[in-house]
C-alpha positions in Angstrom: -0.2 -6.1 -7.1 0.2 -9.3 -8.6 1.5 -8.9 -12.6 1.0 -11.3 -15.4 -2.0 -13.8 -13.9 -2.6 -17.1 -16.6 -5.1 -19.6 -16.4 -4.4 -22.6 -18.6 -7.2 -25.3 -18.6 -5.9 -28.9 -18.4 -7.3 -29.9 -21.8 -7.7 -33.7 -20.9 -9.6 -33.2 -17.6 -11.5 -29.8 -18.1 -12.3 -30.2 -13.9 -8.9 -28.7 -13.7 -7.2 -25.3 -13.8 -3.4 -24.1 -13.2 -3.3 -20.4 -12.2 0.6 -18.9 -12.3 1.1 -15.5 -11.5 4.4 -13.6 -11.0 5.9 -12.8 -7.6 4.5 -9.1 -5.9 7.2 -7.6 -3.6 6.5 -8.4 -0.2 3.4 -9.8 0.1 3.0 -12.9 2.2 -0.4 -14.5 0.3 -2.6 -14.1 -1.9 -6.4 -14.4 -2.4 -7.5 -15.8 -5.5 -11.0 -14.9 -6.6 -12.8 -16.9 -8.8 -16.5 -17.7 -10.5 -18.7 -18.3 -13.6 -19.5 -14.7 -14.1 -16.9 -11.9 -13.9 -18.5 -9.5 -11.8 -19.6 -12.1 -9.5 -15.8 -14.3 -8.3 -16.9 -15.3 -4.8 -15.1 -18.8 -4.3 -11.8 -17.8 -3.0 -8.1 -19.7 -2.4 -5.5 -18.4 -0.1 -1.9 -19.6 -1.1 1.0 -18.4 0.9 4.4 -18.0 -0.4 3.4 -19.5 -3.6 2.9 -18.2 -7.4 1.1 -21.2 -8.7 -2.2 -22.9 -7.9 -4.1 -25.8 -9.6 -7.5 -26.1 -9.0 -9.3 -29.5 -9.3 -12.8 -28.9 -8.6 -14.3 -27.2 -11.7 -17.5 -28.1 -13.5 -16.1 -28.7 -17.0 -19.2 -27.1 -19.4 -18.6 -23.8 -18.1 -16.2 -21.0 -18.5 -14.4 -19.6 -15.4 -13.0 -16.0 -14.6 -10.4 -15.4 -12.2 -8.4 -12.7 -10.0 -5.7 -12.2 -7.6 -5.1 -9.8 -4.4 -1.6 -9.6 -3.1 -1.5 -9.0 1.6 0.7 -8.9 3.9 0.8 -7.0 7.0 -0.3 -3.8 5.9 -3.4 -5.2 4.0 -4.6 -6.3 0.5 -3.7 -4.8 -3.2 -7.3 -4.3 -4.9 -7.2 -6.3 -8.7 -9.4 -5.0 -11.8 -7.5 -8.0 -13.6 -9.7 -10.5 -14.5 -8.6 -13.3 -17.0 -10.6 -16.5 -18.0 -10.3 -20.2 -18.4 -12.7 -22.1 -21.1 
């Protein structure tokens, strides 16, 4: 599983979000959840090969939540990490 997820809002443009996580042993992607409610993160991303992500499609009045799931060839790690961006 992915270790030490961050969300740092860009504080000029509040549309945008840079995720960074560090590196899980071999996994190939990962799926990063995300929403307006933490029990509810159904948009997803799919990075491959990466540990960084900026997202530039947020609505900047609300507060996001976010999570990460590690695959590769044998399937997906299952998160309970959730961390926010305001």
């Amino acid at each position: 599983m992915p270790k030490n997820l961050s969300a740092k809002r860009n504080k000029e443009d509040g549309r945008k979000v840079t995720l960074s996580w560090d590196k899980a042993d071999h996994a190939f992607g990962y799926n990063i959840k995300y929403g307006v409610d933490p029990g509810e993160l159904y948009q997803t991303y799919q990075v491959y090969h990466e540990t960084s992500l900026t997202i530039n499609s947020l609505r900047s009045d609300l507060e996001y939540f976010f999570t990460i799931e590690a695959f590769n060839e044998n399937g997906r790690t299952d998160s309970d990490l959730i961390v926010s961006a305001q």
